[in-house]
C-alpha positions as CSV (number, residue, x, y, z in Angstrom):
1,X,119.4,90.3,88.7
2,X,119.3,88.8,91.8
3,X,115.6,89.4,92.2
4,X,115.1,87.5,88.8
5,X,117.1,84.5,89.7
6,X,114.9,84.3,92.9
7,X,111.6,84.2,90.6
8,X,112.9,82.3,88.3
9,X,113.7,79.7,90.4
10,X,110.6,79.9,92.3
11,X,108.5,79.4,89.1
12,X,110.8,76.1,88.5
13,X,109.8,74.9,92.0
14,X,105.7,75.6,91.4
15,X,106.3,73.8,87.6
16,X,108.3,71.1,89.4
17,X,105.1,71.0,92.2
18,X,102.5,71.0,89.3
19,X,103.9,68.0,87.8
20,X,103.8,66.1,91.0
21,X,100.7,66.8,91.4
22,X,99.4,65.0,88.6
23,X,102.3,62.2,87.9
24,X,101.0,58.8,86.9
25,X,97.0,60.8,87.2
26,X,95.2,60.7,83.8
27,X,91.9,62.1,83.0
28,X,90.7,58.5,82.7
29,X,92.1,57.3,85.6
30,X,90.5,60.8,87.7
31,X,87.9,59.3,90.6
32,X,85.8,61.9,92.6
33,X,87.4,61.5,95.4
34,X,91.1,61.8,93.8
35,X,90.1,64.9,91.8
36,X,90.0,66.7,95.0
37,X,93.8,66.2,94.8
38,X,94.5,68.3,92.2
39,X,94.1,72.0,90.9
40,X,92.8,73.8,88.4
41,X,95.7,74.7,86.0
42,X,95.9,70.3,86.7
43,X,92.8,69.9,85.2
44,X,93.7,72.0,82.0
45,X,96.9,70.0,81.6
46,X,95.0,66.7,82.4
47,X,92.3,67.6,79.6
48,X,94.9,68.9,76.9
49,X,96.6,65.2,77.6
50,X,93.5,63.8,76.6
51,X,92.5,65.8,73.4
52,X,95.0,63.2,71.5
53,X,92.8,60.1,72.5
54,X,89.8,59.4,70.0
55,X,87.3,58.5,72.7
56,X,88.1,62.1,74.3
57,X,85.3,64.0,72.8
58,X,82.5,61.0,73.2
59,X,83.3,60.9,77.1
60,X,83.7,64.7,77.6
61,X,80.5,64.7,79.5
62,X,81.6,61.8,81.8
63,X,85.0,63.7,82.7
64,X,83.1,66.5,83.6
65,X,80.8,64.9,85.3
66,X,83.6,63.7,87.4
67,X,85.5,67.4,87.6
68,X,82.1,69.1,88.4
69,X,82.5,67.0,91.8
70,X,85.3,69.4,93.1
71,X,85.4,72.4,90.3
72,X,82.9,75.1,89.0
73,X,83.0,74.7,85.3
74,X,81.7,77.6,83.7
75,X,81.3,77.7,80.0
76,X,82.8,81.1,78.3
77,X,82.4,82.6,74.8
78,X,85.4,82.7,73.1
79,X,84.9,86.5,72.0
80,X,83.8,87.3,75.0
81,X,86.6,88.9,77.1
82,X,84.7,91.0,79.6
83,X,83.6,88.0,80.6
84,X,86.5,86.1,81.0
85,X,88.0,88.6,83.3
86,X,85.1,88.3,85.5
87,X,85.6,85.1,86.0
88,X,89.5,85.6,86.6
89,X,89.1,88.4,89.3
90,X,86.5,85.6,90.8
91,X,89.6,83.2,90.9
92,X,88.3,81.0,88.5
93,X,91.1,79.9,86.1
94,X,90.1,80.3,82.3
95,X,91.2,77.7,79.5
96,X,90.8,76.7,76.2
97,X,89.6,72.9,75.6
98,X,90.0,71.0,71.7
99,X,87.2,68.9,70.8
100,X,88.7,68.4,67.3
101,X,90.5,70.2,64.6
102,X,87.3,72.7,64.3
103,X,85.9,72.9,67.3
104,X,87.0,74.5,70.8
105,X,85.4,75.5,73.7
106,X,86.9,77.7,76.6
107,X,86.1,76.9,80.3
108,X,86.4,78.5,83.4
109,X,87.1,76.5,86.6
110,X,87.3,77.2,90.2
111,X,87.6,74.6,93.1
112,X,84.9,74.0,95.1
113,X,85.2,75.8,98.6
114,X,84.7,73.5,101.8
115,X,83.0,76.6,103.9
116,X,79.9,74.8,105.7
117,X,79.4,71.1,107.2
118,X,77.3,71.0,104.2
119,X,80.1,70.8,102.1
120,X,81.7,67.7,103.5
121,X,81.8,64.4,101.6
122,X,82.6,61.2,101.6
123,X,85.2,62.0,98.8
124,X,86.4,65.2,100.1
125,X,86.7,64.5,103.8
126,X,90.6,62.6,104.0
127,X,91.4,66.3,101.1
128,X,91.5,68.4,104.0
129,X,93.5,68.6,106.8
130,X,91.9,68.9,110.8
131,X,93.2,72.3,110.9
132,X,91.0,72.7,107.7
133,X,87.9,70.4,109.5
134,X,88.0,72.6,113.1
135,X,87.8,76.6,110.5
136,X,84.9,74.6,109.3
137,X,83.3,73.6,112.5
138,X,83.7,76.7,114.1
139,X,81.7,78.5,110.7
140,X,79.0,76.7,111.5
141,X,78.6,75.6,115.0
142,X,76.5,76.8,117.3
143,X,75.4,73.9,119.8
144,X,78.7,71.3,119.9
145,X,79.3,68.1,118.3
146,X,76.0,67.0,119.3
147,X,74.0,69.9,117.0
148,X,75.6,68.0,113.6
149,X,72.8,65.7,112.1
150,X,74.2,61.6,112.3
151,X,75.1,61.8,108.5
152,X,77.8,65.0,108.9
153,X,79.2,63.4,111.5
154,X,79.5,59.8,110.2
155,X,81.4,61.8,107.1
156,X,83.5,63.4,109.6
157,X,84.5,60.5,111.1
158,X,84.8,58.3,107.9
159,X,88.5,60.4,108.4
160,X,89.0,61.7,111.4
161,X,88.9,60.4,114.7
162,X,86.8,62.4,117.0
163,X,86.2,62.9,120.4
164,X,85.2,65.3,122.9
165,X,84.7,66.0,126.5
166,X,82.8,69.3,128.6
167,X,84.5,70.3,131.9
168,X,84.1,74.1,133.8
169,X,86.2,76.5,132.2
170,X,89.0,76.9,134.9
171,X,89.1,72.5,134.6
172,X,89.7,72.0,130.9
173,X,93.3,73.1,130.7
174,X,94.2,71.4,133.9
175,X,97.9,70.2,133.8
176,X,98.1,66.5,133.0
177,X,94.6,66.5,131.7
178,X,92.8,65.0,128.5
179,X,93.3,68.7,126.7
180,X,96.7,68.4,126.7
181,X,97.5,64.6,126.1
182,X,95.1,65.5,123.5
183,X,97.3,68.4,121.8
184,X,100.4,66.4,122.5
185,X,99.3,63.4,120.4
186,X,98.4,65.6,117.3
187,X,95.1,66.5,117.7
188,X,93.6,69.9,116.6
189,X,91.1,71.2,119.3
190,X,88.0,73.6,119.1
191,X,86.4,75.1,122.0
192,X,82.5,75.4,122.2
193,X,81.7,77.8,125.1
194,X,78.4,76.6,127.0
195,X,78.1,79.6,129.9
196,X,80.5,78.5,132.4
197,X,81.2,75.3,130.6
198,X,83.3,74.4,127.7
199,X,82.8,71.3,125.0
200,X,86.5,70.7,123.5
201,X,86.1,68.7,120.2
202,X,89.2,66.9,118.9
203,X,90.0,66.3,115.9
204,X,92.9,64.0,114.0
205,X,93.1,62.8,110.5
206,X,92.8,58.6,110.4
207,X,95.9,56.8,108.6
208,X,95.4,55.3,105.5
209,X,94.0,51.9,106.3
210,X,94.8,49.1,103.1
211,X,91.6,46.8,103.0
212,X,92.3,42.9,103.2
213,X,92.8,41.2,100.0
214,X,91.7,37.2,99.5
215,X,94.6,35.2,99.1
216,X,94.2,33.1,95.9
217,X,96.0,29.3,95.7
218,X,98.1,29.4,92.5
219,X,97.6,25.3,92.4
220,X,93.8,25.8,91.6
221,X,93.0,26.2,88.1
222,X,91.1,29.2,86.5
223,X,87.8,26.9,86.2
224,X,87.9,25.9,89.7
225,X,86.2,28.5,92.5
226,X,87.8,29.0,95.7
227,X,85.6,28.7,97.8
228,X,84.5,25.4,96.3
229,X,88.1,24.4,96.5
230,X,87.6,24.1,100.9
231,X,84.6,22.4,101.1
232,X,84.4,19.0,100.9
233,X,81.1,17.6,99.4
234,X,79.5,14.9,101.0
235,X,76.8,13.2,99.1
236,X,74.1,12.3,101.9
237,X,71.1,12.3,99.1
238,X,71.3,7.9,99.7
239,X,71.4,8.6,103.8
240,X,68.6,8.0,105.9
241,X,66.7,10.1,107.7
242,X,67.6,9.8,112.0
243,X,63.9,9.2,112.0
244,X,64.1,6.3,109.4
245,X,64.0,3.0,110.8
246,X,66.5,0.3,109.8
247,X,64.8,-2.7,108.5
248,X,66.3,-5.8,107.8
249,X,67.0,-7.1,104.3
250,X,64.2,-9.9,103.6
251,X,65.4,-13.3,103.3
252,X,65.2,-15.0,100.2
253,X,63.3,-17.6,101.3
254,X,60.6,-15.7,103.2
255,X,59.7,-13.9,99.3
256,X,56.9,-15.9,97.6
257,X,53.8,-14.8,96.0
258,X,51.6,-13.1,98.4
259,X,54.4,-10.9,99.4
260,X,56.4,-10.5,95.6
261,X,55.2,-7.9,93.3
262,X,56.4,-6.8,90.1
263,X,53.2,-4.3,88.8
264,X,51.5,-1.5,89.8
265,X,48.2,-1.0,89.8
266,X,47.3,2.8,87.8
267,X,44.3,3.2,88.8
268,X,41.0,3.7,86.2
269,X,41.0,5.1,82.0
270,X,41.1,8.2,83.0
271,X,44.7,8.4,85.4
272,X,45.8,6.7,82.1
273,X,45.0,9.4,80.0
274,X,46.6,11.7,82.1
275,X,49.9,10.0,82.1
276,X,49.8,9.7,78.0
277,X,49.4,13.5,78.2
278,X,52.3,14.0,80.5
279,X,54.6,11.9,78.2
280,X,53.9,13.9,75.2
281,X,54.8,16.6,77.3
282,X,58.1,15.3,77.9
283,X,58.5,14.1,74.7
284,X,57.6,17.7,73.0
285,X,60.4,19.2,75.7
């Protein structure tokens, strides 16, 4: 009896878990990077959520575009059940999925293992912990930080902060020293042995960081833009140039008719032909 109670409430507590999990996540709102938060019995509940909304079936490839990011998705025949406990003894988890009152299909998922460098990403990196980050680094190092092309290590550090330092053997645990400020402060450590020296890489997950919002005035009006609103305009199109020279205004009495005009000459027939043509132009426009 006892025993029962004990599972019991231990199946509550992973129910309880599950739904936490997923609370306030939808299949439409799922990212690739926020799919890596959730598991595979989440994805069946997130999908079987979605099966009541009409545009469900028309962006099924989209949602599994997104779910392929983090998950194996295996397609299985219904009938088939050998196959289906292949997948399940492979620790795939095996679901049915409604299209529509006819039509079902049954998928088998399994999240994607982060084994090798390889398998970092942009999306995945802040899904894992730096415990997680040094069993991965140890997998596949060989030569120290430096042996990781720029692009794994620039995905690394998108979410962790790294850094490292190579001292004799009998230095690196030195009391007082950088290895163990370094482990008091938080920071996982890995050891690279190079003969009689050792490379210590460590490793901490960054905080969350909220990017800077622009702060909008409330007085401006939705057809005025910003940053139009703190520049003032200055109409210098009248100005003159600083290498204009300032001439004085002529005197009326100093204008007669050697120095008056009031026509232009255009030149010969053909300029005037050529201006006729450019006014049609205008005209036609």
């Amino acid at each position: 009896m006892e025993k029962e109670t004990k599972e019991t409430k231990a199946k509550e507590m992973k129910e309880k878990a599950d739904k936490g999990i997923t609370k306030g996540v939808t299949l439409k709102t799922l990212t690739k990077s926020t799919v890596w938060d959730v598991q595979e019995n989440d994805i069946f509940r997130l999908l079987e959520m979605a099966e009541r909304d009409a545009e469900f079936k028309e962006n099924l490839r989209h949602f599994a575009d997104i779910i392929r990011s983090a998950f194996m998705i295996e397609e299985v025949k219904t009938d088939n059940q050998l196959l289906r406990d292949k997948f399940v003894a492979q620790g795939y988890q095996v679901g049915q999925i409604k299209l529509n009152e006819d039509q079902k299909v049954t998928w088998a998922i399994k999240k994607r293992p982060i084994l090798r460098v390889t398998d970092l990403t942009y999306e995945n990196i802040r899904h894992i912990t730096a415990g997680k980050l040094i069993e991965v680094l140890e997998r596949n190092f060989g030569g120290g930080w430096d042996s990781l092309s720029q692009s794994i290590q620039d995905i690394i550090e998108s979410g962790f902060d790294i850094s490292t330092t190579t001292l004799p053997k009998d230095r690196l645990h030195k009391k007082g020293g950088m290895y163990e400020k370094k482990i008091a402060d938080g920071y996982e450590v890995l050891e690279v042995e190079k003969g009689t020296w050792v490379e210590a890489i460590f490793a901490k997950l960054k905080p969350e960081t909220l990017k800077p919002r622009m702060k909008f005035d409330e007085s401006l009006s939705d057809d005025e833009d910003d940053e139009d609103a703190d520049v003032e305009i200055v109409d210098d199109y009248n100005k003159p140039d600083e290498d204009d020279v300032e001439l004085d205004e002529p005197d009326d009495d100093d204008i007669n008719e050697n120095n008056y005009r009031t026509t232009f000459d255009l030149g010969d027939g053909d300029d005037d032909e050529d201006a006729e043509s450019l006014s049609d132009y205008l005209a036609e426009e």
